[in-house]
C-alpha positions in Angstrom: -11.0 9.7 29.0 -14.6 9.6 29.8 -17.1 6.0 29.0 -20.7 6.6 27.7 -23.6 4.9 28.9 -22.3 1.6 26.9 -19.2 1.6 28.3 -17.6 2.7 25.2 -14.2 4.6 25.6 -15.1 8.3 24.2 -12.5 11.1 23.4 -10.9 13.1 26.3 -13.0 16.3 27.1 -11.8 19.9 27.3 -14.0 23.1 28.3 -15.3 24.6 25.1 -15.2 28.3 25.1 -19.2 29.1 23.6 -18.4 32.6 22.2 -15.3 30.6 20.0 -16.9 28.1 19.0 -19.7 29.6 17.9 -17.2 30.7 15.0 -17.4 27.0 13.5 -20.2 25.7 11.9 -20.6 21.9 11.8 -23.6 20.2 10.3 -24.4 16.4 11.1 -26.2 14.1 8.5 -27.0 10.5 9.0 -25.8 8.3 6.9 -26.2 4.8 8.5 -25.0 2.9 10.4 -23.3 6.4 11.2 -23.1 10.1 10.6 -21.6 12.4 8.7 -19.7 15.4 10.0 -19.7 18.3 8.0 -17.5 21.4 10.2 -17.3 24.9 8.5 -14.8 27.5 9.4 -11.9 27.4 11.6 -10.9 24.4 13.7 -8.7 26.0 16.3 -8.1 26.4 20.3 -11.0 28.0 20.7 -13.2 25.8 18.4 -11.6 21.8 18.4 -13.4 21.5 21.6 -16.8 21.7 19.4 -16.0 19.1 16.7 -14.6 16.7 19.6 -17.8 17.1 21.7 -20.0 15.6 17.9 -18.0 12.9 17.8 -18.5 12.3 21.2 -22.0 12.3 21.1 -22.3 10.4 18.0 -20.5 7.7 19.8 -22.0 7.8 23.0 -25.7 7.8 20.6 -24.5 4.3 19.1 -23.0 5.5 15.8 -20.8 2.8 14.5 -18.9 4.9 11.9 -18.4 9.1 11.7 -17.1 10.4 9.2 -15.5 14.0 9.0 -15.6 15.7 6.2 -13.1 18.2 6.3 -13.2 20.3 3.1 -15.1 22.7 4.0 -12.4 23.7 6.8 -10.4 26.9 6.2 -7.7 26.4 9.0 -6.8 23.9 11.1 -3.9 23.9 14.2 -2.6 21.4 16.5 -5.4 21.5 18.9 -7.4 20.7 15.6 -4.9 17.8 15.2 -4.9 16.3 18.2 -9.3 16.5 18.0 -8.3 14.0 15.0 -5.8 11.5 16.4 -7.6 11.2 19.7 -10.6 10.4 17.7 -8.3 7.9 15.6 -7.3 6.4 18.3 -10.4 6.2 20.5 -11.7 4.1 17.3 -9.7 1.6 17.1 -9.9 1.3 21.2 -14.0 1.4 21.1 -14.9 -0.7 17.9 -15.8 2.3 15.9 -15.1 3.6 12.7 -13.7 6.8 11.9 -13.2 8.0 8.3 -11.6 11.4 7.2 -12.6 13.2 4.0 -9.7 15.6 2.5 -9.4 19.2 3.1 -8.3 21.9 1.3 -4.6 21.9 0.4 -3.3 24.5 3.7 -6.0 22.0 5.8 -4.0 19.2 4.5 -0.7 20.7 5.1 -1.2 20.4 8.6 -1.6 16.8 8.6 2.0 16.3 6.6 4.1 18.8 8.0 3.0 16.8 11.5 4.0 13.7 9.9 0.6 12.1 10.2 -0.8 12.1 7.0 -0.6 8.2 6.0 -1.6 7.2 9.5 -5.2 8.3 9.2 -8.3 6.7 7.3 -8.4 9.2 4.8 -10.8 7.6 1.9 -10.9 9.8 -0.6 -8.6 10.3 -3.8 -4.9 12.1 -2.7 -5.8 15.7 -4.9 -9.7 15.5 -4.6 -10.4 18.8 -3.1 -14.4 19.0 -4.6 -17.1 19.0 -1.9 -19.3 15.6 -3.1 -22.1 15.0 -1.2 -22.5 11.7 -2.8 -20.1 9.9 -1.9 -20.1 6.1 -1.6 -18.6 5.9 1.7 -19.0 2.2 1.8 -17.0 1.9 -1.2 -14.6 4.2 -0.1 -14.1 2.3 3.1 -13.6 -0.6 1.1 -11.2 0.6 -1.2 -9.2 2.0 2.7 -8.8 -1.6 3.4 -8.0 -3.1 0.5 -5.0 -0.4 0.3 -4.3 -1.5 4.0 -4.2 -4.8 3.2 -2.0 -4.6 0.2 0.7 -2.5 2.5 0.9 -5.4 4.8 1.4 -7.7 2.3 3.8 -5.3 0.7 5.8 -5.1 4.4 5.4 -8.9 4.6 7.2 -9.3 1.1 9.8 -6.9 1.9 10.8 -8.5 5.4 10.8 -11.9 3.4 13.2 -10.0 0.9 15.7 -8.5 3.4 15.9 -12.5 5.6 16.4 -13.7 1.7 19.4 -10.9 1.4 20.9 -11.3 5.2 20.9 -15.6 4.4 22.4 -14.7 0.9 25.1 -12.5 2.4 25.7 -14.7 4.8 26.5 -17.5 2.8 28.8 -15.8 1.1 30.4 -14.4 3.4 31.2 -18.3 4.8 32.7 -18.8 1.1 35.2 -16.2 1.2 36.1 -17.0 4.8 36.4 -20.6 3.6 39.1 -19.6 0.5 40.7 -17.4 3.0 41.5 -20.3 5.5 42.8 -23.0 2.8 44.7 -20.6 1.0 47.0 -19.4 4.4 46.6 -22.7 5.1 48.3 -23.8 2.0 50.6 -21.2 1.7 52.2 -21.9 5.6 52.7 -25.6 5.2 54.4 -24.4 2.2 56.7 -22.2 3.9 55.5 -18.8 2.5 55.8 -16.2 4.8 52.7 -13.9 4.8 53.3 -9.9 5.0 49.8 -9.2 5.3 46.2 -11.5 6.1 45.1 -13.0 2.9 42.3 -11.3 1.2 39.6 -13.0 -0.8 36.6 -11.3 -3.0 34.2 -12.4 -5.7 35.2 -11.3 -8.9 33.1 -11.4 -12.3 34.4 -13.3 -15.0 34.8 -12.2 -18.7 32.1 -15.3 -19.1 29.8 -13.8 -17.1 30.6 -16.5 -14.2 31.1 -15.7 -10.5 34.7 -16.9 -9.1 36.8 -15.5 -6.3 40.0 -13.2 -6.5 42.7 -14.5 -3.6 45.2 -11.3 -2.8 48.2 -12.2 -1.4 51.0 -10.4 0.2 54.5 -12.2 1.1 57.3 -10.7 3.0 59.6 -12.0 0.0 58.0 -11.0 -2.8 60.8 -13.1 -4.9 58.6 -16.2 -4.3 55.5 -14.9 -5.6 55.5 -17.1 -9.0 56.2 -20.0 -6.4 53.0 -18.9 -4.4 50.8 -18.6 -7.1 51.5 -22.0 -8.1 51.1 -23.4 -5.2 48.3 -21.5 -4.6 46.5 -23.0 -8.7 47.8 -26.5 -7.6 45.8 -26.9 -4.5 42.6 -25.3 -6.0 42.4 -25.4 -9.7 39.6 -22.9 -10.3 39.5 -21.8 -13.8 37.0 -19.0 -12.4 39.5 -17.8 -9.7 42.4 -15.5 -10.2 44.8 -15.7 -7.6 47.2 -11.8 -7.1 50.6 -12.3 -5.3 53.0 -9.4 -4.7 
């Protein structure tokens, strides 16, 4: 990665083969405090190197925003691709703004089946595939952060939500580990002997209320009328249903 005069970082540079790229077309209008990037044609192996060396010189010129406008593409690759993260990502290095406008739909392709898609500043409407020279790039660029600010606060809400869920389960969790221990503890000084660890879960009641089934196995299963008595005496829970075999 080369700096311009500024000291600016600017996109890594590859040869560009003349004869290839002579296939794309890309005009440049300025539209301040930037350009606009309009290529033609195929963006290939033989061509990427052409729209990388605009966006390059836009930078090194001072441009604080480019934007590419991309519909006028017919085929794009992954040395296409990589023309457009590098210049993602020299952006957000250098202080300048990068903005994509939507190709068509096999253009566009390219950019899911890579699994890049929702990483880059594209501004314009999802299934907008009609060239409009007058766009409001301002208000699209506006409209880009207010959707990036809403998915942060979405993210924030949703981390809150799962710490709400883990503290939740873990509470409960303690209950039933709780019931657990008092009932084999109630049943032992008793002199039940247990078959199997006792098993506690919440259970809904008929009411709607939330109580806790106790399952309980004895290796005499003669005394399980005895156990569950026990078992009601110590905690008289109308909500709790207490299973002994």
């Amino acid at each position: 990665m080369r700096s311009s005069r500024d000291g600016t970082k600017a996109l890594p540079t590859h040869r560009i083969d003349a004869a290839a790229a002579a296939a794309l077309e890309i005009d440049a209008e300025d539209e301040p405090p930037g350009v606009r990037l309009r290529p033609r044609g195929e963006i290939d192996l033989g061509t990427a190197g052409r729209l990388r060396s605009e966006i390059e010189e836009c930078v090194a010129a001072g441009c604080e925003r480019v934007v590419v406008n991309l519909q006028g593409v017919t085929f794009l690759d992954s040395t296409g691709l990589h023309v457009i993260l590098d210049a993602d990502a020299a952006a957000h290095a250098a202080g300048w703004e990068l903005l994509l406008i939507e190709g068509p739909a096999a253009v566009q392709r390219a950019f899911e089946v890579a699994g890049v898609r929702d990483r880059l500043p594209f501004v314009n409407a999802p299934h907008s595939r009609t060239p409009d020279p007058a766009v409001d790039v301002d208000a699209m660029r506006r409209q880009w952060q207010r959707l990036r600010n809403d998915a942060a606060a979405l993210s924030a809400q949703s981390r809150q939500a799962r710490r709400h869920a883990a503290e939740v389960c873990d509470e409960a969790n303690a209950i039933l580990d709780a019931a657990v221990l008092l009932v084999t503890d109630c049943l032992r000084r008793q002199g039940f002997a247990l078959l199997a660890p006792v098993v506690a879960s919440f259970r809904m009641a008929e009411s709607g209320s939330t109580g806790i089934e106790i399952a309980v196995r004895l290796k005499d299963p003669s005394h399980a009328a005895d156990a569950v008595a026990a078992i009601v005496e110590r905690f008289p829970d109308r909500l709790s249903e207490v299973v002994v075999s």
